[in-house]
N, C-alpha and C positions, 0 to 999 in steps of 0.2 A: 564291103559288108553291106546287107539290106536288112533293116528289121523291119516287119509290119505287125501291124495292132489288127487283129480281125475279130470285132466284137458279134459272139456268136445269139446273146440275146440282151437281157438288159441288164445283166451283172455277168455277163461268162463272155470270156472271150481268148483267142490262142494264138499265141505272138512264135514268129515264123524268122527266125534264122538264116539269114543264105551266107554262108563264106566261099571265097574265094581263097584262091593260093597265094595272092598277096598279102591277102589280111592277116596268114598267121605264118607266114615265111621267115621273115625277121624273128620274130619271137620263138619260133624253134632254131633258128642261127644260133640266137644270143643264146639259149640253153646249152646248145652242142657246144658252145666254145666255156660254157661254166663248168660243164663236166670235164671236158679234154683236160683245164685245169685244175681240179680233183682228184680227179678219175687216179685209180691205182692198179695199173697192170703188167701184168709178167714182162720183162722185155723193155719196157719204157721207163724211162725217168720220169718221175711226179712231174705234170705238168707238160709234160711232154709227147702226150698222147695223139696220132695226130684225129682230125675232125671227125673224116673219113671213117674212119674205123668207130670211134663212138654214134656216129649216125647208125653205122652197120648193127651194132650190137642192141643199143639202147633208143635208137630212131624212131620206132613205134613210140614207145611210152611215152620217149619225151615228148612227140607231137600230140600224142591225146592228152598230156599235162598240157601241155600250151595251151591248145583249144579250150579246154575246158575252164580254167582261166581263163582265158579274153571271151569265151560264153557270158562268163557271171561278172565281170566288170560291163560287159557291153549293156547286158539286160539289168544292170541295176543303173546305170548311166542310162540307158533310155526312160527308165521309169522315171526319174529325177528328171531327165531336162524336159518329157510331155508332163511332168505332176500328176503322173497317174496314182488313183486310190486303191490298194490292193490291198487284197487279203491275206494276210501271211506274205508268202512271197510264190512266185512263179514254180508247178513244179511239168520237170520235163514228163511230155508227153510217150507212153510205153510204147516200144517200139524194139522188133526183132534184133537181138544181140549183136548176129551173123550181116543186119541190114547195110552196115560202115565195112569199106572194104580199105582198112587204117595200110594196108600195104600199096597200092597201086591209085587208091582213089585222091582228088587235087581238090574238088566243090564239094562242102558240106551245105546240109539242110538239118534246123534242129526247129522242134517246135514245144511249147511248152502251153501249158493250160492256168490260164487267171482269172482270179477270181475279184472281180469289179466290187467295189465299196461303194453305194450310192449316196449322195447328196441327200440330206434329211433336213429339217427343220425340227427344231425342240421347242412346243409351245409349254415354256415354262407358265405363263399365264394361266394355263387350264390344267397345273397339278396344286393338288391340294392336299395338305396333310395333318395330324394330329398329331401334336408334342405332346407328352406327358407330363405329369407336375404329380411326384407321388407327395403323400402326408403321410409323413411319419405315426403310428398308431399305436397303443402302447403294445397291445397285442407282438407287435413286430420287435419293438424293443424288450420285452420280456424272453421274447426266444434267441433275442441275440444273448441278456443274459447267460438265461439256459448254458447257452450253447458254450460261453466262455468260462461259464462256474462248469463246468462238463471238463472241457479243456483241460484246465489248471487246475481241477479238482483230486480229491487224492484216491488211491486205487484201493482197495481192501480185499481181503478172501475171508470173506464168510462162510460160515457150515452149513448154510442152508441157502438155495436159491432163490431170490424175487424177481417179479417182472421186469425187464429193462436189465438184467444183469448179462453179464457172458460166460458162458461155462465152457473151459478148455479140456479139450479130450481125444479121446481117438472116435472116429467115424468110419463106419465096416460095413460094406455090401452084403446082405445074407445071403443071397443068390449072386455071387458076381467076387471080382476080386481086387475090386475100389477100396482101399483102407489109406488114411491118411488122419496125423493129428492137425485139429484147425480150433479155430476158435467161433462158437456158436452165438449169433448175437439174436438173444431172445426176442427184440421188437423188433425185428425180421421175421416172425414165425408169424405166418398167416393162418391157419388152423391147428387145433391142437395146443394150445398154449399152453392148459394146464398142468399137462404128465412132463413140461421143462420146469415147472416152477416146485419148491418145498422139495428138490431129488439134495443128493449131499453129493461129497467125493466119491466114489465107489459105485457108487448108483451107473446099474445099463438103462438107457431108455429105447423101447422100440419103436419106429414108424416109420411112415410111410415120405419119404424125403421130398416127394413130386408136389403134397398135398400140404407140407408145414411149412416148405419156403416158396411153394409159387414155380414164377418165370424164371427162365435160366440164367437173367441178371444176378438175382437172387442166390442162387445156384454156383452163380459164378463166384460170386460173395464169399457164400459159406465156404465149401471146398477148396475153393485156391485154384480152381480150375477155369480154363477158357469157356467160351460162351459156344465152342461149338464140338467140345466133350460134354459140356452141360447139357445138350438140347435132347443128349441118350440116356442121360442118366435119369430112371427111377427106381421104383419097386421100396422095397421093405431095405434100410436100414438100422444098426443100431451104435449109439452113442455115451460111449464109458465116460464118466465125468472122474478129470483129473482135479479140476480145480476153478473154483467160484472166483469171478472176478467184478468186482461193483466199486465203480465211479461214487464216492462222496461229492457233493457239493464244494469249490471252493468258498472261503466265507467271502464277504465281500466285506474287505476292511481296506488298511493302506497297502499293508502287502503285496494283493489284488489289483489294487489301483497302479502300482508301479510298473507290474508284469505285465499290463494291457497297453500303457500309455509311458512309460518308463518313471524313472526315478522321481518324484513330490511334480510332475505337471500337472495333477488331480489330486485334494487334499481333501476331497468331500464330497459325501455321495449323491449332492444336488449337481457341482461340479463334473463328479462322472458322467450321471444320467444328460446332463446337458453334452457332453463330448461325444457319447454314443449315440446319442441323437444325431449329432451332427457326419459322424463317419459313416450311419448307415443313410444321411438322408443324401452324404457326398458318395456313396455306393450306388444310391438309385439314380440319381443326377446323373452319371457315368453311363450307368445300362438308356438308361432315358435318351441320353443323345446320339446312344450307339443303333435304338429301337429308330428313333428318328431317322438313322442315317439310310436306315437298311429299307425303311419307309421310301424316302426321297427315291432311291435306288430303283426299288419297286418300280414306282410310280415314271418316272424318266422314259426309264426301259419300255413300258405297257403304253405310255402316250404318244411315243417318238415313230412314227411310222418308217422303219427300217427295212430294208428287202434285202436277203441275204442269199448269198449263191450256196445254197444246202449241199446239194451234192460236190460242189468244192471245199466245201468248209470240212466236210466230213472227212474226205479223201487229205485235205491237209493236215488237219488232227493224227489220222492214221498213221502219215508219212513220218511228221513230227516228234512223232511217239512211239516212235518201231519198234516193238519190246515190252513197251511198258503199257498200254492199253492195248485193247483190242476191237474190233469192229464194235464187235456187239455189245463195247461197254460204253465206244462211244454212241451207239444208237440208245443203250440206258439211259446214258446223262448227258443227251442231247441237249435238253431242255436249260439245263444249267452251263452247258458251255455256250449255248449261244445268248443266255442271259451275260455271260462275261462276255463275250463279245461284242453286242449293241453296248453295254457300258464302259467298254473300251470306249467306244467308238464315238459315245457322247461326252465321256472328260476330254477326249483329244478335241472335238469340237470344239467346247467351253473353253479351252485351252489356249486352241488358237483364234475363237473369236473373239476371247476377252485379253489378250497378251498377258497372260497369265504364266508368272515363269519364276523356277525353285533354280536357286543359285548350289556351285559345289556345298559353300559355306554354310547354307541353310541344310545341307543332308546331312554334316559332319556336325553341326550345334545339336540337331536334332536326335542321332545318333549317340550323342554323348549324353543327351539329357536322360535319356534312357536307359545310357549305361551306368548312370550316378542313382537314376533312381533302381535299377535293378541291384546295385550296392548297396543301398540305401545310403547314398553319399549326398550331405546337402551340397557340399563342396568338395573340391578335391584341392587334398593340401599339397601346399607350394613344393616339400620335399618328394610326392607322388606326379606332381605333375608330368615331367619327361615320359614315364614309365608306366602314366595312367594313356595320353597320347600314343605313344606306340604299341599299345596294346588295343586301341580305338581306332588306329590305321590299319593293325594288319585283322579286325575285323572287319573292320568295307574291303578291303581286300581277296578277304576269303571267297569259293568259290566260284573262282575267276570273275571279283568283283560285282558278281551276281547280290552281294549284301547291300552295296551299295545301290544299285539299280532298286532292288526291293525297297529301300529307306526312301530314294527319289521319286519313287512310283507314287508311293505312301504318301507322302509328302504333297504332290501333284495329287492324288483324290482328294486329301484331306483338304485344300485352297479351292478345286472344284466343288466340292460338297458346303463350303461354306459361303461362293459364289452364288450358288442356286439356291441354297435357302432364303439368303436377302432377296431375292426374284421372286418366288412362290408364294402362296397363302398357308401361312401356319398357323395352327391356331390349338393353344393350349387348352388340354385337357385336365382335369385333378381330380386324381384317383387316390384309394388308397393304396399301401404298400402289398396289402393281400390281392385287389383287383389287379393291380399294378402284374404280380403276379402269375394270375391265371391269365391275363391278354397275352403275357409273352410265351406260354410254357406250351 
């Protein structure tokens, strides 16, 4: 067997296969004599088949299995013992069906096309980024109120409707034959506000549906419909009110206080305001370092001078993905696949230039913490234990341990991203939670 490395520029190059009849003799032997003992045919006792005749019958296949096996152990064995950096992996180079003559011919030749990974530098020293530090403002704690006396607040059907209420009813195309009951939420309505408000039960309201709720988000809202039934729907509408629906306020007493934080952890409404401070300034803390990360990320990618073999990265994508993308979506979201691909390419760096390494035991702690917090478990009791573990295994298990690899991936960013932050200049910023806000939206 010969393989050579022919680099065609300075990331492409097409590694060249030559077999001999030695090199895959043996290994179609050793096949023909695993089927003889298999094999089930008319005439013979299992096992008793002789060689001859299974060559006759099945002698093609078996030798294109063989080959193609000792193909992909060879070129992944050459790849490892010269330490070549490769892109994906090697794909064979197209070539006429009819060109292999699998009956008569003894020397193959295969050639495959790769895509070279180049040598970069990361000058963390020249990225620089801005951490966030929101301040809590009462403004922001007021709407979380809101939002929880909203919540937990109680429902009522009034005979008359106010702004902010919902009126349940049927919805009817006058030109069309759209009719569906939904439920209408007034501060959604973008024009027109007035002819929803003081209507009762019974009340038809006419309009125009394009111009009261907007964009087809909106649309998608109201109706119960997709966002791409929405984008055809207009014209004249009309809307029979079955029944008035308005949110009271919950009060804010103990009651209140229970049902947000549970049973007497808060006994006072200094006590609360102090705890809701704290959950939403521990909400923005979280977005903040998530903003951060995606920051770092950014910046990595845009400073690391990386040269990528385009036309094989595309062509791999496509191979990869035979079904499920297509050319032209990966020509769309070029720009975001090869953003993931230079940040591949700089954790694996960070990775291996700092020995940087996630044991099984740190996938499976880390997996569990997540699963206790997804229970809201602070602990898992002694009696659950067996039963919480075997239910924690056969999810890193699941598809084809593909959950596990995701948790180790995971795991491996999250050591590289906290590597490079110690390296870089960061430098906090303090905003408030409204700025805070508008910079991320």
């Amino acid at each position: 067997m010969n393989i050579t490395l022919n680099q065609t520029d300075g990331n492409n190059a097409s590694l060249k296969v030559s077999l001999q009849e030695a090199d895959y003799a043996a290994k179609v032997d050793e096949q023909i004599k695993e089927y003889s003992k298999k094999a089930n045919i008319k005439g013979f006792r299992p096992g008793k088949v002789p060689a001859g005749l299974i060559r006759k019958m099945y002698g093609k296949g078996i030798l294109v299995e063989s080959i193609n096996q000792l193909l992909h152990e060879s070129v992944n064995n050459y790849i490892k013992e010269n330490k070549l950096r490769i892109l994906g992996e090697p794909l064979p180079e197209r070539q006429d069906e009819n060109a292999i003559d699998w009956d008569t011919q003894k020397e193959f030749e295969f050639s495959y096309a790769v895509g070279l990974l180049p040598e970069f530098e990361l000058p963390l020293d020249k990225v620089s980024v801005e951490k966030y530090n929101i301040e809590v403002d009462q403004t922001t704690v007021d709407e979380a109120y809101e939002q929880m006396q909203k919540q937990f607040g109680k429902t009522t059907n009034p005979e008359v409707s106010e702004a902010n209420d919902y009126l349940y009813g049927d919805l009817k195309q006058i030109e069309g034959e759209f009719e569906t009951k939904t439920l209408l939420p007034l501060n959604k309505v973008v024009a027109g506000a007035d002819q929803f408000v003081g209507v009762k039960p019974g009340d038809t309201i006419t309009f125009d549906i394009r111009e009261a709720f907007g964009d087809d988000a909106a649309l998608a809202h109201v109706t119960g419909l997709s966002k791409d039934v929405t984008k055809d729907l207009n014209g004249q509408f009309t809307f029979t009110v079955e029944k008035i629906n308005r949110t009271e306020n919950a009060d804010m007493d103990q009651e209140f206080f229970d049902k947000i934080f549970g049973k007497d952890n808060v006994t006072s409404q200094e006590e609360f305001d102090a705890k809701v401070r704290e959950v939403i300034k521990d909400n923005y803390d979280r977005e903040a370092e998530n903003v951060l990360d995606r920051t770092v990320i950014d910046q990595l990618v845009d400073s690391a001078s990386i040269d990528v073999p385009q036309e094989f990265f595309k062509r791999w994508l496509t191979v990869t993905n035979e079904g499920k993308i297509t050319p032209e979506q990966i020509d769309e979201f070029y720009d975001q696949y090869l953003k993931e691909l230079k940040w591949s390419m700089i954790r694996n760096k960070v990775v291996e230039d700092n020995d940087i390494t996630v044991s099984n035991e740190d996938v499976v702690d880390s997996a569990r913490q997540k699963m206790m917090a997804q229970f809201n478990m602070p602990e898992v009791p002694a009696e659950m234990e067996e039963t919480f573990n075997n239910f924690l295994d056969n999810h890193l298990k699941q598809n084809n341990g593909r959950n596990f690899v995701n948790e180790y991936e995971a795991l491996v960013a999250e050591k590289v991203l906290a590597f490079v932050k110690e390296k870089i200049k960061v430098t906090e910023k303090t905003v408030s939670a409204e700025e805070f806000r508008n910079l991320v939206a």
